[in-house]
TORLOBA-287592 format. One record per residue (C-alpha): residue number from 1; residue in three letters; x, y, z. Coordinates in Angstrom, 3 decimals. Layout:
BEGIN
[atom NUM, ALA, [X, Y, Z]],
...
//
This chain:
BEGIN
[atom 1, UNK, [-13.139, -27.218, -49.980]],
[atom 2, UNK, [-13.112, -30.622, -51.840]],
[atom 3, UNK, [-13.826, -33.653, -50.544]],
[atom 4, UNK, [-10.302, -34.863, -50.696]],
[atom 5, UNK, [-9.358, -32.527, -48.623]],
[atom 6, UNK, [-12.213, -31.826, -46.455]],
[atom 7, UNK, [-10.642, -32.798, -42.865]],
[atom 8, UNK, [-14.260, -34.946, -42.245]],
[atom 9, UNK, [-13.594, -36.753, -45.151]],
[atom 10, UNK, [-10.389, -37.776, -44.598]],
[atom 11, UNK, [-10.840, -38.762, -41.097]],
[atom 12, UNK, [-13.901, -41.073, -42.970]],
[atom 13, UNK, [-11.666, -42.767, -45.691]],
[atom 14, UNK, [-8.348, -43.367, -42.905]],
[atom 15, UNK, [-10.916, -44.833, -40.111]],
[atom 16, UNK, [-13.084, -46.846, -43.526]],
[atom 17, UNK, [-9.829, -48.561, -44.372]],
[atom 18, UNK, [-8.415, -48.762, -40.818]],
[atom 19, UNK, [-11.736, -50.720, -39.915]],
[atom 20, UNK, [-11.467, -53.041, -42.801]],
[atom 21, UNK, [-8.028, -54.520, -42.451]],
[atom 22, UNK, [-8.844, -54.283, -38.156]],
[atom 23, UNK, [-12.081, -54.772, -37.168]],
[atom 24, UNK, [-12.380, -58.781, -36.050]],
[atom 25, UNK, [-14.785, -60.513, -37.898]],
[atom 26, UNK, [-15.714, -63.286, -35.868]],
[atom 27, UNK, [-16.573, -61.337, -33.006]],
[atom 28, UNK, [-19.564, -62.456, -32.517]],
[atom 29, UNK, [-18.736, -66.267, -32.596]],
[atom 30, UNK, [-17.601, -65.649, -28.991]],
[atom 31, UNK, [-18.566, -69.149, -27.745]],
[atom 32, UNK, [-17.631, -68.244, -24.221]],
[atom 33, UNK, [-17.553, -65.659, -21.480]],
[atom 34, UNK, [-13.923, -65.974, -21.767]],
[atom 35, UNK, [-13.189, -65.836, -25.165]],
[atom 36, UNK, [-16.089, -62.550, -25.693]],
[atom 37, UNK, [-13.586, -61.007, -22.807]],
[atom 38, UNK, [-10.472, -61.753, -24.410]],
[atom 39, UNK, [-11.864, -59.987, -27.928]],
[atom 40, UNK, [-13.153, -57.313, -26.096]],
[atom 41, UNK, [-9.590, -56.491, -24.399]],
[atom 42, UNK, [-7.897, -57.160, -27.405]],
[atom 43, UNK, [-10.184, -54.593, -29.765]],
[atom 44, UNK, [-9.874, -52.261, -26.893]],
[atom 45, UNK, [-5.776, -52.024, -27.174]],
[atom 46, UNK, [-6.265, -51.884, -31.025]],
[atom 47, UNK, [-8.752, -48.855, -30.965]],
[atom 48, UNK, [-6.147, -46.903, -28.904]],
[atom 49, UNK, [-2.960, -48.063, -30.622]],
[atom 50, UNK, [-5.083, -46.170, -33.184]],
[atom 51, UNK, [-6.570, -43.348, -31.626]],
[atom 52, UNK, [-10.125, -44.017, -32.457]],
[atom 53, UNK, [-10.869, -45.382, -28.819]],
[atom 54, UNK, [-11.389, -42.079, -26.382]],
[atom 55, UNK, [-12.312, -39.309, -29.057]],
[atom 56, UNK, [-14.281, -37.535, -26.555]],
[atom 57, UNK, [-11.062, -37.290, -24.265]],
[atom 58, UNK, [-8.922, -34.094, -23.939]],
[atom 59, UNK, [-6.522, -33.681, -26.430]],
[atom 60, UNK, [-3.605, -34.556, -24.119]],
[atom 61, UNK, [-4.949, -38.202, -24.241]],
[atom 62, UNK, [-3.989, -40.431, -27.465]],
[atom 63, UNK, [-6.652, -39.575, -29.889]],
[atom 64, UNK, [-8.795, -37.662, -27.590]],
[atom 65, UNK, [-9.868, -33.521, -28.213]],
[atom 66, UNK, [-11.952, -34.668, -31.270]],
[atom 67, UNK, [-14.533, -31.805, -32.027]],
[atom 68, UNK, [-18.239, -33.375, -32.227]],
[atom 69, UNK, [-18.198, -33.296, -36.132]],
[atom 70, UNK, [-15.220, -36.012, -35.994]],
[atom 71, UNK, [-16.837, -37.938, -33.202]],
[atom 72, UNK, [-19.921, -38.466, -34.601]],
[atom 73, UNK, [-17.989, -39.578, -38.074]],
[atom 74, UNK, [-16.020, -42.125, -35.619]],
[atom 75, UNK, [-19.260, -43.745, -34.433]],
[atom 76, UNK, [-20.793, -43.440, -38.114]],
[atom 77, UNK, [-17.779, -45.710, -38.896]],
[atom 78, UNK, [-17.608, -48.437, -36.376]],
[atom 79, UNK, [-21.525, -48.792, -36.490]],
[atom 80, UNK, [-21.137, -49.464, -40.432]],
[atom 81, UNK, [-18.846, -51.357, -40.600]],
[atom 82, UNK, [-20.115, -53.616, -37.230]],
[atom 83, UNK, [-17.593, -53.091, -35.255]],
[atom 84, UNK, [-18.030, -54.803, -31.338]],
[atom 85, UNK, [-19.058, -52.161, -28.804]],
[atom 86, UNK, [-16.685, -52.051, -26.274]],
[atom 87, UNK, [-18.710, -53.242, -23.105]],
[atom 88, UNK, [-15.813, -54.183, -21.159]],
[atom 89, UNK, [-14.711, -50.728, -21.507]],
[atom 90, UNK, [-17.489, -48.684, -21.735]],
[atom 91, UNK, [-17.666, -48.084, -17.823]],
[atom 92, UNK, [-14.190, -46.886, -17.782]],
[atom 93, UNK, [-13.832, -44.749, -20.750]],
[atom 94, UNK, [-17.213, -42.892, -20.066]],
[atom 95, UNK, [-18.135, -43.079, -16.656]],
[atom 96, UNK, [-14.833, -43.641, -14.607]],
[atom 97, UNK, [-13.503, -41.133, -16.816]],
[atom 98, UNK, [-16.351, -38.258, -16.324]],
[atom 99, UNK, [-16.243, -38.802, -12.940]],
[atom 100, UNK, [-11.969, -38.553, -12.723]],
[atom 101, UNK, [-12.044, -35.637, -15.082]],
[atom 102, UNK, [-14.495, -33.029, -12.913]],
[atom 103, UNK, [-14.265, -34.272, -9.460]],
[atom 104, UNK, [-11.773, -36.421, -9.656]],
[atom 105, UNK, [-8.158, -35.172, -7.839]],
[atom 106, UNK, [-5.179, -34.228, -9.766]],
[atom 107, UNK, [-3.541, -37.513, -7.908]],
[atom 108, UNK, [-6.397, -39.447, -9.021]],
[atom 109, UNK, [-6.449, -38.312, -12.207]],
[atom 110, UNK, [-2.776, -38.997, -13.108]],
[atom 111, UNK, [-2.941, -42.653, -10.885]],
[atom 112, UNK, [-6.485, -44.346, -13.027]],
[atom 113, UNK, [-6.501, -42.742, -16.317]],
[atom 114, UNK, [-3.543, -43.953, -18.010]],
[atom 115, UNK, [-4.786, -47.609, -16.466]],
[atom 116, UNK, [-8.078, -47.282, -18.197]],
[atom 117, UNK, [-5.640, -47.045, -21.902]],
[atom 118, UNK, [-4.015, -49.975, -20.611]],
[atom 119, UNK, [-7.058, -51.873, -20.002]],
[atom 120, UNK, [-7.732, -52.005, -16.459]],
[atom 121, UNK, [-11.717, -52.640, -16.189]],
[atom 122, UNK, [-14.041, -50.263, -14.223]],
[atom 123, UNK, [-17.770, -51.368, -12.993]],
[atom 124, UNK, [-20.039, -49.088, -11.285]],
[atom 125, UNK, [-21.497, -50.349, -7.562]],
[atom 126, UNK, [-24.542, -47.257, -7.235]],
[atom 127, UNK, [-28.060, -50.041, -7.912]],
[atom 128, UNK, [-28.437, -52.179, -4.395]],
[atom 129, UNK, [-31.489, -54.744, -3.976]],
[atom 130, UNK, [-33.715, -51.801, -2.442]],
[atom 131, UNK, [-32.412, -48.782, -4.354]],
[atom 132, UNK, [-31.942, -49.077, -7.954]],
[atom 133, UNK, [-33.149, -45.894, -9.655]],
[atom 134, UNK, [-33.403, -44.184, -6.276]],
[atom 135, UNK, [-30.051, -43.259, -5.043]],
[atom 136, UNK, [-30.571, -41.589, -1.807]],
[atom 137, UNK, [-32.128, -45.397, -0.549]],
[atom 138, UNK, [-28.541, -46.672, -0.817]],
[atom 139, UNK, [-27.425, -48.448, 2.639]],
[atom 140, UNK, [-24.270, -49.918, 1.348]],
[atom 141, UNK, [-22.375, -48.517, 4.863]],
[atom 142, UNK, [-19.046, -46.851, 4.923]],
[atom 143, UNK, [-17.549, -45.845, 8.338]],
[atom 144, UNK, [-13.994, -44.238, 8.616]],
[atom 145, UNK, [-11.567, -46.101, 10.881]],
[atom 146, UNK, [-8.319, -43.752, 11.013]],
[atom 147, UNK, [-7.268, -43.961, 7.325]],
[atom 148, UNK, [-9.555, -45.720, 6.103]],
[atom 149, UNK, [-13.182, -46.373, 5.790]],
[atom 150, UNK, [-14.920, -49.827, 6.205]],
[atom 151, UNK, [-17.625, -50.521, 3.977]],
[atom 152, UNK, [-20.124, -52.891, 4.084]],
[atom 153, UNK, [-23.394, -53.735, 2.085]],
[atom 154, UNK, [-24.372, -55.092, -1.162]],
[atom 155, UNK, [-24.743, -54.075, -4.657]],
[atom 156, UNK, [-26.877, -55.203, -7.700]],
[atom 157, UNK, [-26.900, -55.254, -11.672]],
[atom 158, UNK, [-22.905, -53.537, -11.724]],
[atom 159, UNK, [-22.057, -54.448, -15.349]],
[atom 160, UNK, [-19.080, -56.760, -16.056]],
[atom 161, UNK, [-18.220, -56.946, -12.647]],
[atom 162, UNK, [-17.140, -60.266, -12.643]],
[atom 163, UNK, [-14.130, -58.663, -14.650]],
[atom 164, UNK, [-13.428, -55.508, -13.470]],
[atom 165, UNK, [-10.370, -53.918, -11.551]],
[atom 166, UNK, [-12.179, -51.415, -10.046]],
[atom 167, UNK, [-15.724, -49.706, -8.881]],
[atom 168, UNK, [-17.346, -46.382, -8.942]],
[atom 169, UNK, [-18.391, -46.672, -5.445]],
[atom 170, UNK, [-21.612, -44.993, -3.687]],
[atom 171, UNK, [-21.555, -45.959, -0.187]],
[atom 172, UNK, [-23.608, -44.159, 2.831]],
[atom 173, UNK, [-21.302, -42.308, 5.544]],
[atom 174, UNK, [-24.594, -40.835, 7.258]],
[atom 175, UNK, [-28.124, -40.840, 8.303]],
[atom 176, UNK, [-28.893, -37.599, 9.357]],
[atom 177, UNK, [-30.389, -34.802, 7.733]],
[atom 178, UNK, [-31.418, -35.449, 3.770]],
[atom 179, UNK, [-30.964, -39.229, 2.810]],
[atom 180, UNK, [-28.796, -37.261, 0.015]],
[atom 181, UNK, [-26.105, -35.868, 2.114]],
[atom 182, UNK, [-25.121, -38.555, 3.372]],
[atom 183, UNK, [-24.084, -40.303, 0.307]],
[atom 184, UNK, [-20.089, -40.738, -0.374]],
[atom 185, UNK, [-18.207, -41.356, -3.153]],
[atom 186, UNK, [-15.088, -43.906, -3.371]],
[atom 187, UNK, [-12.795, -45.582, -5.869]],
[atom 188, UNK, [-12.865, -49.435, -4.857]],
[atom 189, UNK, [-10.139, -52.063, -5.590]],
[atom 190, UNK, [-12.416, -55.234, -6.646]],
[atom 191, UNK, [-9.490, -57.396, -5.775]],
[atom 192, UNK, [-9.370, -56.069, -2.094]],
[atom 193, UNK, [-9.987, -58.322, 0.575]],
[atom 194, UNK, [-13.756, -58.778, 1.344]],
[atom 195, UNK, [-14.900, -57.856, -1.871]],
[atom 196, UNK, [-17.359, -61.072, -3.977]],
[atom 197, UNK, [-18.625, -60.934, -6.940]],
[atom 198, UNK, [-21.272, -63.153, -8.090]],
[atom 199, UNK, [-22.568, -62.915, -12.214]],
[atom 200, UNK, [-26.381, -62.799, -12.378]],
[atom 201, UNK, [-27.225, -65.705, -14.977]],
[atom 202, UNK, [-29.954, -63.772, -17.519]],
[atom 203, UNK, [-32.658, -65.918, -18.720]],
[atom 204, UNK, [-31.213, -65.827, -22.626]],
[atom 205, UNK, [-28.013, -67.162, -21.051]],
[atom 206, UNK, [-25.600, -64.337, -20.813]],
[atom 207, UNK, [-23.958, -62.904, -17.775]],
[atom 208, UNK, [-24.145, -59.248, -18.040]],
[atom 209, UNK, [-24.288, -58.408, -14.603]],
[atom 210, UNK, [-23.035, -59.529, -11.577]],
[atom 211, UNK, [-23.751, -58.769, -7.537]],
[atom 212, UNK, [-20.945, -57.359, -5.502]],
[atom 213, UNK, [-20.960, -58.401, -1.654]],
[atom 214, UNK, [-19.047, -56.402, 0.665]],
[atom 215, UNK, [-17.840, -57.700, 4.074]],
[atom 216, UNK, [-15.348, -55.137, 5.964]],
[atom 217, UNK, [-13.674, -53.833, 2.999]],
[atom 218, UNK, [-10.730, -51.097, 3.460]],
[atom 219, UNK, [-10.556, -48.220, 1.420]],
[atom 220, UNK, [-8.295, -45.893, 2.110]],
[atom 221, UNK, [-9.534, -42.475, 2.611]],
[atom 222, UNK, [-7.305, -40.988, -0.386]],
[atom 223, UNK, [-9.782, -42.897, -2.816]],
[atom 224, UNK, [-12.771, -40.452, -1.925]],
[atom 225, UNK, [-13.795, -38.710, -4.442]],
[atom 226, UNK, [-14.653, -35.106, -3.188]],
[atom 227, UNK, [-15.055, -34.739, 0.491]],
[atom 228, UNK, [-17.680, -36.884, 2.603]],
[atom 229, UNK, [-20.965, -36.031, 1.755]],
[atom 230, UNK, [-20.316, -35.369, -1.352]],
[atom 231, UNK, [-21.265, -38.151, -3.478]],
[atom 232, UNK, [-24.731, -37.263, -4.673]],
[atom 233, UNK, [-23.336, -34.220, -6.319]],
[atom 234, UNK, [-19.945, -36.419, -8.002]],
[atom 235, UNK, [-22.202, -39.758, -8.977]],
[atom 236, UNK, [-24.228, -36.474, -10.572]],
[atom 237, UNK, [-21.370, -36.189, -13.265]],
[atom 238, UNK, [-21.027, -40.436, -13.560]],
[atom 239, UNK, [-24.959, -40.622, -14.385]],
[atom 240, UNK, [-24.782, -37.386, -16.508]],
[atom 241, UNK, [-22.478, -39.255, -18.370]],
[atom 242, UNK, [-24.448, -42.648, -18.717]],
[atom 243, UNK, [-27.508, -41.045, -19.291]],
[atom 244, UNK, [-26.059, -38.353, -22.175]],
[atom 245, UNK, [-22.559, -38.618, -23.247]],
[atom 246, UNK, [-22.585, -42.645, -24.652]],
[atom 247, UNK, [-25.936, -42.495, -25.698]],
[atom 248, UNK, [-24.138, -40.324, -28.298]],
[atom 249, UNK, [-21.836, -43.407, -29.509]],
[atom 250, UNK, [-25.232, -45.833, -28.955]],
[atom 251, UNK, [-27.083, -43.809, -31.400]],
[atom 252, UNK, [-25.251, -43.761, -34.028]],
[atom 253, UNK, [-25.061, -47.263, -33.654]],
[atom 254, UNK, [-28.705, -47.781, -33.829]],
[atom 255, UNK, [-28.527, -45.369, -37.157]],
[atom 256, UNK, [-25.974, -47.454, -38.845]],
[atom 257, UNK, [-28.193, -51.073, -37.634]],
[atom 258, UNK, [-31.008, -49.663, -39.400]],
[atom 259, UNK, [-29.809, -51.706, -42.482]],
[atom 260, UNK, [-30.868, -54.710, -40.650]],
[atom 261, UNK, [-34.011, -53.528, -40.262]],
[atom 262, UNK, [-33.888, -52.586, -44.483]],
[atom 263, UNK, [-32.059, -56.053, -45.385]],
[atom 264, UNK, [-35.814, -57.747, -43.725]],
[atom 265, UNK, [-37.729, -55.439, -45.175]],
[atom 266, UNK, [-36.157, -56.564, -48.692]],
[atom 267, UNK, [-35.824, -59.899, -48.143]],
[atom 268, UNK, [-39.813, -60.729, -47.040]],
[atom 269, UNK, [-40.721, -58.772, -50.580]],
[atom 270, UNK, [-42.035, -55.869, -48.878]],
[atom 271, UNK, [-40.440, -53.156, -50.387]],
[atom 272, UNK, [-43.667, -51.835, -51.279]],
[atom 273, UNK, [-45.863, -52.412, -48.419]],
[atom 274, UNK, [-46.984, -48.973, -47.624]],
[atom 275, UNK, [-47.549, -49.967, -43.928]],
[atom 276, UNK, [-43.431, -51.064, -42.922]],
[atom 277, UNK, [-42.703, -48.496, -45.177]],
[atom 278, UNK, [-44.434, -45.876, -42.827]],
[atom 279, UNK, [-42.827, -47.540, -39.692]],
[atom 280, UNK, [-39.568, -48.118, -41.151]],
[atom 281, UNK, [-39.688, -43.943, -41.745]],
[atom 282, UNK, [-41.148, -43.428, -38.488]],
[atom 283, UNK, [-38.327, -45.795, -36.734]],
[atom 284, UNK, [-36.025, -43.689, -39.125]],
[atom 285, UNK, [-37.187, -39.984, -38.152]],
[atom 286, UNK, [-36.895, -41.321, -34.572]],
[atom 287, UNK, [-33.060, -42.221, -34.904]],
[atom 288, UNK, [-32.538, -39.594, -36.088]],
[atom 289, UNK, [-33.926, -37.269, -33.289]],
[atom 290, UNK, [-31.991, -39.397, -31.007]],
[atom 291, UNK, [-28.849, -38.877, -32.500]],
[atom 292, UNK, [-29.520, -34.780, -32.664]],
[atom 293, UNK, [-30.581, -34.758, -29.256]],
[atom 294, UNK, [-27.010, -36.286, -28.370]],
[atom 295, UNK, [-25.309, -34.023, -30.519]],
[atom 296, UNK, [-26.891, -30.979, -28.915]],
[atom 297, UNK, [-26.496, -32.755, -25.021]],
[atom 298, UNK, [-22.436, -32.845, -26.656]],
[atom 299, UNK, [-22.586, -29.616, -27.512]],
[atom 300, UNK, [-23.824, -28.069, -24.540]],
[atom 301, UNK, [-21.707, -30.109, -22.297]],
[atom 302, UNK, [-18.970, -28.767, -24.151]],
[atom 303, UNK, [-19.568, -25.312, -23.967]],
[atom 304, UNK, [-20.251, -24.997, -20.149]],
[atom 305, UNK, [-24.359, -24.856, -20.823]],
[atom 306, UNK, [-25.420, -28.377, -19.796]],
[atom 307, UNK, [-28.908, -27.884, -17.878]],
[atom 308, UNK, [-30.017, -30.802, -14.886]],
[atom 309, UNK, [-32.331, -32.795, -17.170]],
[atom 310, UNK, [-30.675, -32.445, -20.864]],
[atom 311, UNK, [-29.028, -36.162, -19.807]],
[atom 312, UNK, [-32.731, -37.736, -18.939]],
[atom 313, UNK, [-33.809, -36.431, -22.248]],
[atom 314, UNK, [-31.316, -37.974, -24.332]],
[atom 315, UNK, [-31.455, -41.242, -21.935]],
[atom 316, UNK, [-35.669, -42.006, -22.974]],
[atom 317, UNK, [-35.452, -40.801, -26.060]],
[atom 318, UNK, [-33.142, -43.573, -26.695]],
[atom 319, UNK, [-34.606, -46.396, -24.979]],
[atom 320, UNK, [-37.940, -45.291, -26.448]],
[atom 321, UNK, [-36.036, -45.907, -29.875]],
[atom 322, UNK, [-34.343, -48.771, -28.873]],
[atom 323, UNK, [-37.620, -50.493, -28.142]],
[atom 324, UNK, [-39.235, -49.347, -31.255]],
[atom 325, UNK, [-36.307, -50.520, -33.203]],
[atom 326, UNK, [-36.579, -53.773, -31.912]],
[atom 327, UNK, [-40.167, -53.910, -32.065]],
[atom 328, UNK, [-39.938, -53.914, -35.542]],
[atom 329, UNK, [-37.338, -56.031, -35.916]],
[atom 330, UNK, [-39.194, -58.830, -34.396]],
[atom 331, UNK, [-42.531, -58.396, -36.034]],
[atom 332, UNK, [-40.789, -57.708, -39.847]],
[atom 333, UNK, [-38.100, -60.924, -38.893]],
[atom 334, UNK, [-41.453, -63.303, -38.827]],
[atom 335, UNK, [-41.394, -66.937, -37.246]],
[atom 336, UNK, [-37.570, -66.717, -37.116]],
[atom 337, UNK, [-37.683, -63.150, -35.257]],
[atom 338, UNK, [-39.709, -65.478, -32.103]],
[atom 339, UNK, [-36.260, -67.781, -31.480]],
[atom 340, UNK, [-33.772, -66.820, -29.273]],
[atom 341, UNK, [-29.983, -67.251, -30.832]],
[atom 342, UNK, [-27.024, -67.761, -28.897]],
[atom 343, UNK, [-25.375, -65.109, -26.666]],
[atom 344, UNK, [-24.739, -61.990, -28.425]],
[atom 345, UNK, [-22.563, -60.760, -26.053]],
[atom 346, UNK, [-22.704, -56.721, -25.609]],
[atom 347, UNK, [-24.208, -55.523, -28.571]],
[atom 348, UNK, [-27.830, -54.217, -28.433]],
[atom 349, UNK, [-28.578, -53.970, -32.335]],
[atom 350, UNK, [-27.392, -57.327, -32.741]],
[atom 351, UNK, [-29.944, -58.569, -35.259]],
[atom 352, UNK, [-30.366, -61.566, -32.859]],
[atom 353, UNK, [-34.102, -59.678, -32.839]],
[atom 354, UNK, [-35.660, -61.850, -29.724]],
[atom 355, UNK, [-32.500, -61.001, -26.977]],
[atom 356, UNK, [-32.338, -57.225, -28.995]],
[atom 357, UNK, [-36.310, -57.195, -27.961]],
[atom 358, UNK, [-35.844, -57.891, -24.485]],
[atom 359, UNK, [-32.511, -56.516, -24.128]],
[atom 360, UNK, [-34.571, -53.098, -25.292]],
[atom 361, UNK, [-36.687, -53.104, -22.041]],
[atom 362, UNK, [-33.840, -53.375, -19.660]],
[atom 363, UNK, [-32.169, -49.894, -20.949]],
[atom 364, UNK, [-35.887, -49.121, -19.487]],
[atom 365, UNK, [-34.584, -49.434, -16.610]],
[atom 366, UNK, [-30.776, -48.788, -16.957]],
[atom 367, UNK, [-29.339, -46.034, -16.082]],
[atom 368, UNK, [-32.120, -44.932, -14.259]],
[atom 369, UNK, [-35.682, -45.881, -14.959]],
[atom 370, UNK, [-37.892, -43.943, -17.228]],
[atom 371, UNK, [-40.210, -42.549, -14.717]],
[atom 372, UNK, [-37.542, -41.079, -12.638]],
[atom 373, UNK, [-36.129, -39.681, -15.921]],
[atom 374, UNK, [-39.777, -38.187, -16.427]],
[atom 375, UNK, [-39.493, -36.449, -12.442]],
[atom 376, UNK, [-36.160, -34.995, -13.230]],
[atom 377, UNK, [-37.273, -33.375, -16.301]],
[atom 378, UNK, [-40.471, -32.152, -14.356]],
[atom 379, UNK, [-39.058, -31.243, -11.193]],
[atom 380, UNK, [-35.830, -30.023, -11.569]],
[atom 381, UNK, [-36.006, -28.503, -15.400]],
[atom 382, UNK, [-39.130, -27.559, -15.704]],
[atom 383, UNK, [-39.842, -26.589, -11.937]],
[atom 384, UNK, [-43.032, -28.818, -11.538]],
[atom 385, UNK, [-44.317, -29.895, -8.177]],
[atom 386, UNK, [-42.493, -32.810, -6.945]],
[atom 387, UNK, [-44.866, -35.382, -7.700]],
[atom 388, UNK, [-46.703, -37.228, -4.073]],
[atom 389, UNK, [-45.187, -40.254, -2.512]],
[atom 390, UNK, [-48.409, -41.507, -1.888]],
[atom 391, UNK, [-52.155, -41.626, -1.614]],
[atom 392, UNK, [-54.559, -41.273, 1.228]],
[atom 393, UNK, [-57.674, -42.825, 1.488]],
[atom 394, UNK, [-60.731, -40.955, 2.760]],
//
């Protein structure tokens, strides 16, 4: 087949030329929350007018039932041509939309899926002030009144809350037996009554995340997802998501920011300093096995094999790479590399190298932190003892 008419191909030189009479340019001049918001919503409703914003969809949706060749040329694209990465969205399209799609209701499914194409924002409310990588502390309380269950509690570090429609909502509904059985899934209306949100001010001046206080809120008990007791096994399939399926899009973002990495290698006269040379290989090969590791967590998922633990793989080898990436960035960008530029507003290979360095320690923690990753792998994959909860002293 030649590569005019090799379907890859094609899908490359459509989405190359699509990107360079679409993609916004000044993106990144985004002097305010407000305006980074408004770009974001508006390069949202141009990727689906498109088709290039849900590949990894079903084919029913607009653009979606893409194989994993054609995704990954789809994220090869945007990340060359620095595209923004769709923050605002990236809760919806991913993990609103894993969770809808396989334990999600029919009703559910045909009532919040076509809103996330329109643009309705979803956050996720599972991290609280005492259980952030350890779900089953949650304490956020939900107790059904009739048709309805009132919840009450608080949550911590939910992503673009401040803007968001709607939460991916883990809430307790009991304390007896296993802390994990008594966990409940529920689809929350941020703009119900009793629901605050309060942004988290970051130290570099962004507002990533927010807090979400809940005081007697109402949810009606058709937005459960699965039946009560459920929701360790459904936020299973959100964090499954987080942890595999947009690491996939992430790293082959990381791949295509290597030329930043390159462009300071060049410009500080380097190009044959055997030492950056070796790292910038090293920081290479490690890409690289991020972005297999992805395609092969894809591929599985796919085709029914997905193992518990194939997500936590993917998820540190990433922020293992993500940290080395930046790492390098800093010590190759010299003096400069130390300052911290404005806002860069949802991009983590921004070449802003200070806020990419510590931004590259939080997805440490994000999405679960690495050491749990480390006791899922052990545990539950590779059936190790479960490791103590604590010491005694003789």
């Amino acid at each position: 087949m030649s590569a005019s008419s090799d379907p890859l191909a094609v899908l490359r030189r459509e989405l190359r030329a699509w990107l360079a009479a679409h993609r916004p340019a000044d993106w990144r001049e985004a002097a305010t929350h407000e305006a980074f918001v408004a770009s974001q919503r508006a390069w949202f409703a141009r990727l689906v007018e498109a088709g290039y914003a849900i590949p990894h969809w079903p084919a029913e949706w607009p653009g979606g039932g893409r194989s994993l060749a054609e995704q990954k040329v789809i994220y090869e694209e945007l990340a060359r041509a620095d595209a923004p990465r769709l923050l605002l969205s990236f809760v919806s399209t991913y993990h609103a939309f894993a969770t809808l799609h396989e334990c999600g209701s029919a009703e559910q499914q045909a009532r919040y899926l076509p809103g996330i194409l329109r643009g309705e924002t979803w956050c996720q409310g599972f991290s609280e002030p005492g259980a952030g990588s350890d779900l089953a502390a949650v304490r956020t309380r939900a107790e059904r009144q009739g048709d309805v269950y009132v919840v009450n509690g608080q949550k911590v570090w939910s992503t673009m809350a401040q803007y968001a429609d709607r939460c991916l909502l883990l809430a307790r509904t009991s304390s007896e037996g296993a802390k994990q059985a008594g966990l409940t899934y529920f689809l929350m209306d941020m703009k119900a009554p009793g629901v605050t949100v309060r942004p988290i001010h970051q130290i570099q001046g962004d507002e990533e995340f927010a807090e979400i206080f809940l005081d007697n809120v109402a949810i009606p008990v058709s937005e459960r997802v699965g039946a009560e007791g459920d929701g360790w096994a459904v936020a299973q399939a959100t964090l499954s998501s987080e942890r595999g399926l947009t690491l996939m899009e992430l790293g082959y973002r990381m791949r295509g920011a290597l030329d930043r990495i390159a462009d300071l290698i060049l410009a500080g006269g380097r190009a044959d300093d055997a030492g950056v040379l070796r790292d910038f290989g090293a920081l290479g090969a490690q890409v690289d096995a991020v972005c297999a590791l992805a395609d092969q967590f894809l591929e599985s998922r796919m085709a029914g094999t997905e193992q518990v633990g194939d997500a936590s793989i993917v998820k540190n080898a990433y922020s293992r790479a993500l940290r080395a990436y930046a790492a390098l960035g800093v010590r190759l960008g010299g003096i400069d590399a130390q300052y911290m530029a404005p806002i860069t507003y949802g991009d983590l290979n921004s070449g802003n190298w200070m806020a990419d360095f510590m931004n590259s320690y939080a997805w440490t923690i994000a999405g679960g932190s690495e050491e749990v990753q480390r006791n899922i792998i052990a545990e539950r994959m590779l059936g190790m003892p479960r490791e103590p909860k604590g010491w005694t002293l003789a």
